[in-house]
Backbone as CSV, one residue per row, in Angstrom:
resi,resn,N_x,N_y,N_z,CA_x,CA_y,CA_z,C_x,C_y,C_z
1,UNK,64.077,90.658,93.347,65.375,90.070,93.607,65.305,88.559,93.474
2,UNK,66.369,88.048,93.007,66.227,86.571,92.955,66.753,85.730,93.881
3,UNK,65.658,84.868,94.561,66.009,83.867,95.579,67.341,82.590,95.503
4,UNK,68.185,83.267,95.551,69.497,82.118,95.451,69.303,80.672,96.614
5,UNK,68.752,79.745,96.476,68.684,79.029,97.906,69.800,77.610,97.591
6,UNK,69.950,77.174,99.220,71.395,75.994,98.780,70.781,74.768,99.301
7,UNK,70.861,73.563,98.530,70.661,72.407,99.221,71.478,72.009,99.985
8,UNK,70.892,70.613,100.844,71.795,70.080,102.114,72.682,69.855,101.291
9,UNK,72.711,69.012,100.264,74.368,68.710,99.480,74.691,69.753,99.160
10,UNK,74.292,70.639,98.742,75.427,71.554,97.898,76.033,72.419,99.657
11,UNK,75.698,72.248,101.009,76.464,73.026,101.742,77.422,71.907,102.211
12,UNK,77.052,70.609,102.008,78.134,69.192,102.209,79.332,69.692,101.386
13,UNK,79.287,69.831,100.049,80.193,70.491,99.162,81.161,71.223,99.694
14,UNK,80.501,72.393,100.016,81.449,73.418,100.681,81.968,72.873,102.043
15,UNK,81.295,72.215,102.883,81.828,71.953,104.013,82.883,71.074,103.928
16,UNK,82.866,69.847,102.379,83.967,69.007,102.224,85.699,69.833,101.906
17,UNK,85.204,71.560,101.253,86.023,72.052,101.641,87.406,72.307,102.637
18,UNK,86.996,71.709,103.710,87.636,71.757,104.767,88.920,70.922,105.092
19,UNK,88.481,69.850,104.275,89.352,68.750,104.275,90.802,68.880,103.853
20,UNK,91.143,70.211,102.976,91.847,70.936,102.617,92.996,70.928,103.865
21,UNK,92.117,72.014,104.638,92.614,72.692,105.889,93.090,71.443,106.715
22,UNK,92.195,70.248,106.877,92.521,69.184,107.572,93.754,68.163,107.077
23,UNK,94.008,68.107,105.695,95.034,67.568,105.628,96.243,68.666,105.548
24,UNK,96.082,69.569,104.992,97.666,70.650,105.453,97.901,70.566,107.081
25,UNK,96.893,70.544,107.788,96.932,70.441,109.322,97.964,69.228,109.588
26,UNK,97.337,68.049,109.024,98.296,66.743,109.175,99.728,66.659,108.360
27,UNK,99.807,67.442,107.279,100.756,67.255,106.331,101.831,68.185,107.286
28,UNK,101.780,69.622,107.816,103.008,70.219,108.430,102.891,69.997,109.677
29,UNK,101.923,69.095,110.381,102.182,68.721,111.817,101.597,69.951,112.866
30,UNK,100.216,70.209,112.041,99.521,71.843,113.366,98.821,71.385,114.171
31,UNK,98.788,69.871,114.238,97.897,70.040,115.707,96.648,70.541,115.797
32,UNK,96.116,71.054,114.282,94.946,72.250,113.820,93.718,71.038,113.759
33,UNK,93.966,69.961,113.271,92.780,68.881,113.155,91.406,69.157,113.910
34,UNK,91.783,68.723,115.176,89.882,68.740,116.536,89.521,69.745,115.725
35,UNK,90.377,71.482,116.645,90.438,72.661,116.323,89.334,72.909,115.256
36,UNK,89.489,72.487,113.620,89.152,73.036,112.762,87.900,72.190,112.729
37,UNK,87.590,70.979,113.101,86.512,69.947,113.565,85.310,70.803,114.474
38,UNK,85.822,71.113,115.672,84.768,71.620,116.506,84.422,72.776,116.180
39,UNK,85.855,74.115,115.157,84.908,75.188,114.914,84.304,75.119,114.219
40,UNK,84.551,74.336,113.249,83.186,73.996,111.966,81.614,73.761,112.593
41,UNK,82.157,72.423,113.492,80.958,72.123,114.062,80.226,73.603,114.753
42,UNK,80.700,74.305,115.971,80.477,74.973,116.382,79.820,75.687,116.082
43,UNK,80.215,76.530,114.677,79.676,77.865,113.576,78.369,77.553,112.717
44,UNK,78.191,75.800,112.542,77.108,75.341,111.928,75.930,75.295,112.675
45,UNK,76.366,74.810,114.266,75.249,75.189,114.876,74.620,76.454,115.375
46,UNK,75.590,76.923,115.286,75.129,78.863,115.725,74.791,79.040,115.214
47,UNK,74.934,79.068,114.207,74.379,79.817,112.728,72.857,79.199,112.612
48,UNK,72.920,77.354,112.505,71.011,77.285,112.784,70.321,77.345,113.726
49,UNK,70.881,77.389,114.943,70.249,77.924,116.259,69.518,79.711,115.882
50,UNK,70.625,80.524,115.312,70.535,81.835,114.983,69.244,81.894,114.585
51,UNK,69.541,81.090,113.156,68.012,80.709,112.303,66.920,80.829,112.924
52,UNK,67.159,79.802,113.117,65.468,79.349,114.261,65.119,80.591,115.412
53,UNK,66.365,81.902,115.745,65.519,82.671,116.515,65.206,83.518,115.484
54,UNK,65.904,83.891,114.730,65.961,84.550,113.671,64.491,84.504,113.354
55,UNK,64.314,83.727,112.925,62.523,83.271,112.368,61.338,83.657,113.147
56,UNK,61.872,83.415,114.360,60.425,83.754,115.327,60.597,85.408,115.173
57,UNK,61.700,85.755,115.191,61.718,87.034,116.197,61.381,88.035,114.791
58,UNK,61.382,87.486,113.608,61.525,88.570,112.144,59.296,88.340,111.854
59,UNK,58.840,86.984,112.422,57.575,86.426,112.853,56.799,87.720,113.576
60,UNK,57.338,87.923,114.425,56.668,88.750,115.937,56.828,90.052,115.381
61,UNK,58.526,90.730,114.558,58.407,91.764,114.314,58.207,93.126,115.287
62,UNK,58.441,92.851,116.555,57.823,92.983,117.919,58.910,94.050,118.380
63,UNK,59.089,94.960,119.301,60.360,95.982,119.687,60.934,95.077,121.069
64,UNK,60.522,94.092,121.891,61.050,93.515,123.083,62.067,92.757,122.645
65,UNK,61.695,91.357,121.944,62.343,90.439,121.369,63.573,90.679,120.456
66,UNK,63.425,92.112,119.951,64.330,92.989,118.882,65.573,93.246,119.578
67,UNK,65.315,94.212,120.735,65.886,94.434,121.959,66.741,93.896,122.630
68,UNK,66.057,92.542,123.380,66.410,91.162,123.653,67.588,90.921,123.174
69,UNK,67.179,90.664,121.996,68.088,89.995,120.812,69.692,91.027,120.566
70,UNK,69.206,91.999,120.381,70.499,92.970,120.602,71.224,93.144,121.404
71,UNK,70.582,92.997,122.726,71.429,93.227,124.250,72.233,91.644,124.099
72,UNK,71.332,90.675,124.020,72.214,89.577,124.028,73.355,89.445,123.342
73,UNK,73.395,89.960,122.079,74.423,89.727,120.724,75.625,90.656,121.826
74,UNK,75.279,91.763,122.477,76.489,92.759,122.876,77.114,92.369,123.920
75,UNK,76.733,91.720,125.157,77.173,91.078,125.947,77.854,89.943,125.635
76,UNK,77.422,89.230,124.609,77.878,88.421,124.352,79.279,88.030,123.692
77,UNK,79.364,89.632,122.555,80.276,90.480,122.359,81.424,90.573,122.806
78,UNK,80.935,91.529,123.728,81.673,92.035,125.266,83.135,90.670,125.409
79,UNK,82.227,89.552,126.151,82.853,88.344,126.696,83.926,87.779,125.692
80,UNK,83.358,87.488,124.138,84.345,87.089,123.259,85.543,88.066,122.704
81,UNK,85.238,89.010,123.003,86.080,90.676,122.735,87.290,89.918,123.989
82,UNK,87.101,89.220,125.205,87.973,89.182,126.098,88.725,87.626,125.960
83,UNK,88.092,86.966,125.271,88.124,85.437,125.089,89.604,85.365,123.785
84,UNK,90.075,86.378,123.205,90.959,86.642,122.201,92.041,87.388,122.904
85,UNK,91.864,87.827,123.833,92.916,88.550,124.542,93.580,87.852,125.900
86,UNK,94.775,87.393,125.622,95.708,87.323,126.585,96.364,87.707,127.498
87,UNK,96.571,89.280,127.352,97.453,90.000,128.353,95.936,90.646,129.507
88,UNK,95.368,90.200,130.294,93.920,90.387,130.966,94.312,91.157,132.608
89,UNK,93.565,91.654,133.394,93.412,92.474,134.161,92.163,92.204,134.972
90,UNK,91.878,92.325,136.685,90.470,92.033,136.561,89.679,93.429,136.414
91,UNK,88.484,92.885,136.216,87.257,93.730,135.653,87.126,93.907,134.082
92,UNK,87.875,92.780,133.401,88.456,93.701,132.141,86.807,93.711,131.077
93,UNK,86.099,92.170,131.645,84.756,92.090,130.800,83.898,93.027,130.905
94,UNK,84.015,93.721,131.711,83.072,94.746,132.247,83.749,96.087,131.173
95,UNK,84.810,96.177,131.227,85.363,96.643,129.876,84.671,96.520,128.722
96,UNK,85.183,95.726,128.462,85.140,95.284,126.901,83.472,95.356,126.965
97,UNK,82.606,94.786,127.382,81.196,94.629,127.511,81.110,96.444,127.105
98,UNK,81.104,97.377,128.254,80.747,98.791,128.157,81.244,98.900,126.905
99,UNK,82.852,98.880,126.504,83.188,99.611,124.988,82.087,99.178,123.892
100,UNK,81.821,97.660,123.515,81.067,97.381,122.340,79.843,97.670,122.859
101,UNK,79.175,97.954,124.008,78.261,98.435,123.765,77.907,99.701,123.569
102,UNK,78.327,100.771,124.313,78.547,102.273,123.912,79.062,102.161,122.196
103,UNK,79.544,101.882,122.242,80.146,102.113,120.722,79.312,101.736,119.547
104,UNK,78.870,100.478,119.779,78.701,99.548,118.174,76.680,100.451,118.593
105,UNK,76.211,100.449,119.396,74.952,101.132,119.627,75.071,102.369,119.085
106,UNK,75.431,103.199,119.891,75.749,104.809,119.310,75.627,104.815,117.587
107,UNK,76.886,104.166,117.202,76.590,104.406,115.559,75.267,103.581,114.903
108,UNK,75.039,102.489,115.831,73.943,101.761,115.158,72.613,102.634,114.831
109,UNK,73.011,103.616,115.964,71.302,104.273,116.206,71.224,105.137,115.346
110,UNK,73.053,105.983,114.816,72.794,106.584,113.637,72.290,106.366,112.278
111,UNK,72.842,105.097,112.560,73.079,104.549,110.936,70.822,104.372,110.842
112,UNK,70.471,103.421,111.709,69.079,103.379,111.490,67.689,104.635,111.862
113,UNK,68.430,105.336,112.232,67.489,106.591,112.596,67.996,108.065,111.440
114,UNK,69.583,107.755,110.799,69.749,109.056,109.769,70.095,108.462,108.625
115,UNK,70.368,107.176,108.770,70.973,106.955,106.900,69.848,105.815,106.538
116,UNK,69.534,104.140,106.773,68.793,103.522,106.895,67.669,103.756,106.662
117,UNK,66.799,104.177,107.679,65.443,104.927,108.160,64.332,103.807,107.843
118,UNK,64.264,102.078,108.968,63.654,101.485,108.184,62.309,101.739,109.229
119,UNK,61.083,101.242,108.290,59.721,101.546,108.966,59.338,100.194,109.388
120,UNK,58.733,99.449,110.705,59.193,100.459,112.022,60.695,100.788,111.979
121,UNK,61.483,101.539,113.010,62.934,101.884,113.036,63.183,100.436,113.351
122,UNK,62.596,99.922,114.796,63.206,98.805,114.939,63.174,97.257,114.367
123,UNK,62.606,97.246,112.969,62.624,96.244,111.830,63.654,95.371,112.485
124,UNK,63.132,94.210,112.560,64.248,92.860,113.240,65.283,92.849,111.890
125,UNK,64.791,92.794,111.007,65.578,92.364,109.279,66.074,93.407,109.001
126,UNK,66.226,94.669,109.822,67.184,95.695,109.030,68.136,95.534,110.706
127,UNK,67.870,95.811,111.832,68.337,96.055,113.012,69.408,95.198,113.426
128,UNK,68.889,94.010,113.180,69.530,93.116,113.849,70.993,92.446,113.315
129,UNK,70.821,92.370,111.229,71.559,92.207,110.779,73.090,93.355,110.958
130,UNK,72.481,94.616,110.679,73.768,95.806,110.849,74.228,95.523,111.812
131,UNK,73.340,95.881,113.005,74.407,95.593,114.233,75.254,94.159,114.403
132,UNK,75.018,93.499,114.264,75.867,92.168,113.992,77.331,92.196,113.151
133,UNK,77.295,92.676,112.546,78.287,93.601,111.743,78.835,94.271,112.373
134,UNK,78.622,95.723,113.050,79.184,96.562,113.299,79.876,95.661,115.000
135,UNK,79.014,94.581,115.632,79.310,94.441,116.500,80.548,93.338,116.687
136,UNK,80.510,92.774,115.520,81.738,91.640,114.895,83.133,92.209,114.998
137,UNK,82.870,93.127,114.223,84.151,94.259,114.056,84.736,95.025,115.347
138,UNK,84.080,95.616,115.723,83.751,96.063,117.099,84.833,95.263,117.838
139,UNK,84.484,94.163,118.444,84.887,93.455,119.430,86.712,93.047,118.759
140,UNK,86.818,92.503,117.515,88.383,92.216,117.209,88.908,93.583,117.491
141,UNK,88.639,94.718,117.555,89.537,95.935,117.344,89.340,95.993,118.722
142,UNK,88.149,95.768,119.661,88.787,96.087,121.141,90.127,94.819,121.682
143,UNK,89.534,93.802,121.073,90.603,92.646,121.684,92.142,92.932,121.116
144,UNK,92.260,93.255,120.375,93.674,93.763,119.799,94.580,95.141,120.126
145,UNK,93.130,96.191,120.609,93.790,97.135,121.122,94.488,96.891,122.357
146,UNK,93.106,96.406,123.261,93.588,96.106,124.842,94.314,95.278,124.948
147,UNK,94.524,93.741,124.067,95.651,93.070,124.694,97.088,93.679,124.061
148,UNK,97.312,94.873,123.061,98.694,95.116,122.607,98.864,96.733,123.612
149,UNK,97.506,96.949,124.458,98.242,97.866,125.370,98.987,97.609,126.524
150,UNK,97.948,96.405,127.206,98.632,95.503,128.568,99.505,95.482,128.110
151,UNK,100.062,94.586,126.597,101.420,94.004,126.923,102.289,94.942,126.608
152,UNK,102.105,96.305,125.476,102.976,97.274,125.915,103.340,97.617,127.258
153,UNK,102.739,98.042,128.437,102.895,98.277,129.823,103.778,97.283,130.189
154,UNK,103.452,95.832,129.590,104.250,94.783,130.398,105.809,94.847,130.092
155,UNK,106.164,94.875,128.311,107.193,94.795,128.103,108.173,96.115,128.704
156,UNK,107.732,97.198,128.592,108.209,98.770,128.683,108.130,98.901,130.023
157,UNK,107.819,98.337,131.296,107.596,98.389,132.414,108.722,99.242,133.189
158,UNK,109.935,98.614,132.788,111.100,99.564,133.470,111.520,101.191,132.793
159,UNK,110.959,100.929,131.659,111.012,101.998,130.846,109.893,103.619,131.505
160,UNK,108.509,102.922,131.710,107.176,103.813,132.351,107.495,104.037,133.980
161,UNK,108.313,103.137,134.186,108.664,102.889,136.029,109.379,103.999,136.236
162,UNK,110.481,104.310,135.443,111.568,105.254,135.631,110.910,106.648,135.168
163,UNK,109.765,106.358,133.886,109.344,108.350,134.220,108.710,108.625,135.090
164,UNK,107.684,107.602,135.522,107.037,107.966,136.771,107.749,108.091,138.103
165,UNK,108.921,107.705,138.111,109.729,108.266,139.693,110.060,109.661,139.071
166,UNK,110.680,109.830,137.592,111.066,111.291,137.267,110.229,112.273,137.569
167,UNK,109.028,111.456,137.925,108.099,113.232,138.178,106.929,112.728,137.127
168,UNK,107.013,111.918,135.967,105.861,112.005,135.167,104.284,111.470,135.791
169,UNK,103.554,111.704,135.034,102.183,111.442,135.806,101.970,110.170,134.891
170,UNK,100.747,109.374,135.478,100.671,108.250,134.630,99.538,108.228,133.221
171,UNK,99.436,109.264,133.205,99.037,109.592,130.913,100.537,109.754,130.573
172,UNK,101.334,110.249,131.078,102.502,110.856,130.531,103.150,109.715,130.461
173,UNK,103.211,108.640,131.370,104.236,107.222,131.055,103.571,106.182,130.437
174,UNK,102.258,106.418,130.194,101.776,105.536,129.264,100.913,105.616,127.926
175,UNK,100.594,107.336,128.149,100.480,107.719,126.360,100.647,106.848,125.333
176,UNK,102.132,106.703,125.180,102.792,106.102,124.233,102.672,104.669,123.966
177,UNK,102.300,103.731,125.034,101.984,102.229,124.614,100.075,102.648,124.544
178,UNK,99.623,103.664,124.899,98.426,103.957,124.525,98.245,103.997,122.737
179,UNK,98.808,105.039,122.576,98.976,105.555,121.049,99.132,104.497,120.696
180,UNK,100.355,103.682,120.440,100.764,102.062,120.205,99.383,101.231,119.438
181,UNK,98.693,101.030,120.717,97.582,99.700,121.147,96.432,100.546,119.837
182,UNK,96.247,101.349,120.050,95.231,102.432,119.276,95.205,102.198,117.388
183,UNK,96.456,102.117,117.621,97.080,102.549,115.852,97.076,100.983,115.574
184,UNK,97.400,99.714,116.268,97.657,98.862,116.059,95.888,98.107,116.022
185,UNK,95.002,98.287,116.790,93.479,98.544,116.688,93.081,98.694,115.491
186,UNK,93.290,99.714,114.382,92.795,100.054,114.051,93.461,99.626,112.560
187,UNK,94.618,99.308,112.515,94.902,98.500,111.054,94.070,97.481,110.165
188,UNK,93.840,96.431,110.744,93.111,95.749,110.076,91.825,96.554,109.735
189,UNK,90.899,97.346,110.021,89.747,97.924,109.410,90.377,99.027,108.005
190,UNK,91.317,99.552,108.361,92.085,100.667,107.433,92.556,99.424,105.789
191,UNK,92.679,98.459,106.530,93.601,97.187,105.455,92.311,96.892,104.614
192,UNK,91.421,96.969,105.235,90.142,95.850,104.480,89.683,97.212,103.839
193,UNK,89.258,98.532,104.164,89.093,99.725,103.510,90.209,99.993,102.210
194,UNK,91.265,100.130,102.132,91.688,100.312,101.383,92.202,99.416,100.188
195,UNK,91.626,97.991,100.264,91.401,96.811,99.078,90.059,96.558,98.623
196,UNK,88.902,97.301,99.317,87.371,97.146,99.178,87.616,97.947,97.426
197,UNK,86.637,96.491,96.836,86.908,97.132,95.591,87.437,96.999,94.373
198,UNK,89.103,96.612,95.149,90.268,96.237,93.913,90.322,94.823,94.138
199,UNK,90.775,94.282,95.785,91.433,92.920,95.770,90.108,91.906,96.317
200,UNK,88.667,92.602,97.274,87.729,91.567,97.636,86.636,92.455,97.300
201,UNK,85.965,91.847,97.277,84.051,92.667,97.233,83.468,91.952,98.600
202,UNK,83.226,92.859,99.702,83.155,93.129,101.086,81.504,92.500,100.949
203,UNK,81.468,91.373,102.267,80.225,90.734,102.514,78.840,91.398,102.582
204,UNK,79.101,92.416,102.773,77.336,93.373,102.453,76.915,93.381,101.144
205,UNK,78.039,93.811,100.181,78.190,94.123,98.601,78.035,92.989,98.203
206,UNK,78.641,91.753,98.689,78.145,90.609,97.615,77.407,89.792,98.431
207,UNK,76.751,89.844,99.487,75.183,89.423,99.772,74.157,90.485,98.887
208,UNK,73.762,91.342,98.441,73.120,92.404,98.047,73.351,91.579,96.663
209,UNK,74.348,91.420,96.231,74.211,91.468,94.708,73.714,89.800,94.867
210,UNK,74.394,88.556,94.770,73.904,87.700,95.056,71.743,87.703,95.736
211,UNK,72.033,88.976,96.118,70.380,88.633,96.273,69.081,89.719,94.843
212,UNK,70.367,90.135,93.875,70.256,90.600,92.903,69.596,92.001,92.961
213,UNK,69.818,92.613,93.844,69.879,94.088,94.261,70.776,95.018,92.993
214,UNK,70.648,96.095,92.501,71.693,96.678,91.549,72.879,96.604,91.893
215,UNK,73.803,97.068,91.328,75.296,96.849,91.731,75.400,98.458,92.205
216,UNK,75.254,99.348,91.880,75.377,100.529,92.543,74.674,100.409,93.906
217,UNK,73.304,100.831,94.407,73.169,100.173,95.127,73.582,99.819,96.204
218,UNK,74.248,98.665,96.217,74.839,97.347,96.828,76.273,97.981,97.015
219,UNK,76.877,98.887,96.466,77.871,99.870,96.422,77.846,100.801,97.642
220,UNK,76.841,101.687,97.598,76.404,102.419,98.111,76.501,101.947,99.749
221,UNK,75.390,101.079,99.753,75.220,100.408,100.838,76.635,99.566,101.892
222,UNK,78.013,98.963,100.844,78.863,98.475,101.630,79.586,100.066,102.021
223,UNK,79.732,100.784,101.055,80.195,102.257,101.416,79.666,102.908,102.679
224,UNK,78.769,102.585,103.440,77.917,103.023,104.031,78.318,102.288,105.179
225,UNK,78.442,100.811,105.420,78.742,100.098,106.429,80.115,100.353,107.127
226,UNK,80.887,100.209,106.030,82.700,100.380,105.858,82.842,101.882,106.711
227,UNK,81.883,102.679,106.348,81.984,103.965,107.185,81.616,103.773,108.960
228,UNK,80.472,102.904,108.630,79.875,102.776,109.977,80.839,102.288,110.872
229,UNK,81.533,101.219,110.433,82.091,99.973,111.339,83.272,100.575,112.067
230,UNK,84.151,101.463,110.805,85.165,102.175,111.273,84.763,103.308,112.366
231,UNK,84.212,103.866,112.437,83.290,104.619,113.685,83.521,104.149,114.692
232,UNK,82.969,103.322,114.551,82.187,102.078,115.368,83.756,101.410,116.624
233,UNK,84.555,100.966,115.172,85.864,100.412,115.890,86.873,101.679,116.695
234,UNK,86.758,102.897,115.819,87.784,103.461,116.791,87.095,104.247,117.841
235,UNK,85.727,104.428,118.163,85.193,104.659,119.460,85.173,103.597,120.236
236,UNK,85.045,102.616,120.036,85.273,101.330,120.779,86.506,101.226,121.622
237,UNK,87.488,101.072,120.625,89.122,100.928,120.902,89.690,102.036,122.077
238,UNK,89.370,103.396,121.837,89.768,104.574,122.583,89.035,104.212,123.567
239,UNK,87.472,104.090,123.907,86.891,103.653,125.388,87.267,102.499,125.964
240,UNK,87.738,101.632,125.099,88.515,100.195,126.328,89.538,100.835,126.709
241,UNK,90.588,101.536,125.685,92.104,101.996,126.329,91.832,102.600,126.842
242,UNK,90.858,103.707,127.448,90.559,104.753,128.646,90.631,103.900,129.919
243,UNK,89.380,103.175,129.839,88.914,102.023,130.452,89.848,101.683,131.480
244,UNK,90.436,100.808,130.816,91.874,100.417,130.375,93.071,100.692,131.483
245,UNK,93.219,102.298,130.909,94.429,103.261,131.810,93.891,103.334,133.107
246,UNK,92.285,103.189,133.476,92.197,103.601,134.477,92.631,102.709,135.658
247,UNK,92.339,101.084,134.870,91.910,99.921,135.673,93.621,99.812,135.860
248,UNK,94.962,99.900,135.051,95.885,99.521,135.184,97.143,100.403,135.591
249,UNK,96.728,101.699,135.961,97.589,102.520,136.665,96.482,102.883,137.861
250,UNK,97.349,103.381,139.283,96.403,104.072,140.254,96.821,105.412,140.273
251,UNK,95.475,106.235,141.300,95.729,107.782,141.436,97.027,108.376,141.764
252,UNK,98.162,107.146,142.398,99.142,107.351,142.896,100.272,107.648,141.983
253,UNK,99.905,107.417,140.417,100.674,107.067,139.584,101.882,106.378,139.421
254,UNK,100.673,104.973,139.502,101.864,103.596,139.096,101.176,102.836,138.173
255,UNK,102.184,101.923,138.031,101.858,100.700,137.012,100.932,99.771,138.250
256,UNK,99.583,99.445,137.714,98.897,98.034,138.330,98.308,97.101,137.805
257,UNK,99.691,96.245,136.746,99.523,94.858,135.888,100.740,94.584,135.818
């Protein structure tokens, strides 16, 4: 495979990119300026902080540090899964934390123990990258489910109030902003699935080829992820909204948000 590598200028280049974003920011008045300043900054340093563990830990090759490294990425997960969501509840991190981790794990373990199969299983350079992926994805589809279920409950409130005096139980008055939050979860992964291909070539597929892997292949392999992730997101999504129903109705069947 051929080593594509970038100099400090040529990522200055791309980063002068930005300037783009920074003057449309000033030109329609968004207020977007710091904003697009500190996440730049922000993402540059994560990313070489990443590096630098990245290095030791692919070094050691080791099952603790592998581990480590995974539990951290999911918790970490967890918290930013809640950091996007507005309509909040308490306990909700403890949520979101359990969903991406039950979830984005479960398929991870499939994907590297039945499709993958790298030797050792727990290879830092096969392990660490998938799940990062699956766990990216993961977390926007819980933050979108759970905050468009709260605020279903919130807006529909007099609507769920009145079946539950009718006699309904509380699945029965809130099913429906359930279903809602679920379907609305799960669009954006269905959107990016069904243009993979025609309108973008999906970041697994063109890291692979860029690292001059075959194009089938590299096919194969985003086919493979695209399957995973979606897994991944709607077991996620359904265990926060469980979660979810439990934390925001009581046994008494009411609304408690």
């Amino acid at each position: 495979m051929n080593d594509i590598s970038l100099s400090a200028g040529e990522l200055a280049v791309a980063a002068g990119l930005l300037v783009v974003n920074g003057a449309l920011s000033w030109w329609l008045k968004l207020n977007l300026g710091r904003q697009i300043a500190v996440s730049a900054t922000r993402m540059a340093v994560q990313l070489a902080l990443l590096g630098l563990v990245l290095k030791q830990i692919f070094a050691l090759a080791s099952f603790p540090p592998v581990m480590g490294l995974a539990a951290a990425m999911t918790i970490i997960a967890g918290f930013s899964a809640v950091g996007r969501i507005e309509n909040r509840y308490p306990g909700i991190h403890v949520t979101t934390i359990i969903s991406v981790w039950a979830s984005s794990w479960l398929v991870t373990a499939v994907m590297i123990g039945m499709i993958v199969r790298p030797m050792p299983w727990y290879a830092p350079s096969v392990v660490i990258p998938l799940l990062g992926m699956v766990l990216g994805n993961s977390l926007t589809g819980i933050s979108l489910g759970v905050d468009r279920y709260i605020g279903e409950l919130k807006s529909r409130r007099a609507e769920i109030e009145m079946r539950l005096s009718l006699g309904a139980t509380r699945w029965e008055a809130t099913s429906a902003a359930l279903a809602t939050a679920a379907r609305t979860a799960m669009i954006p992964i269905l959107n990016t699935m069904s243009v993979a291909g025609i309108v973008s070539i999906p970041g697994m597929m063109t890291g692979q080829l860029l690292a001059g892997a075959p194009p089938v292949e590299a096919v194969k392999y985003q086919v493979m992820i695209m399957f995973v992730i979606a897994a991944a997101i709607a077991m996620g999504v359904i265990a926060a909204l469980l979660l979810s129903y439990r934390k925001v109705t009581t046994k008494d069947h009411q609304l408690d948000v």
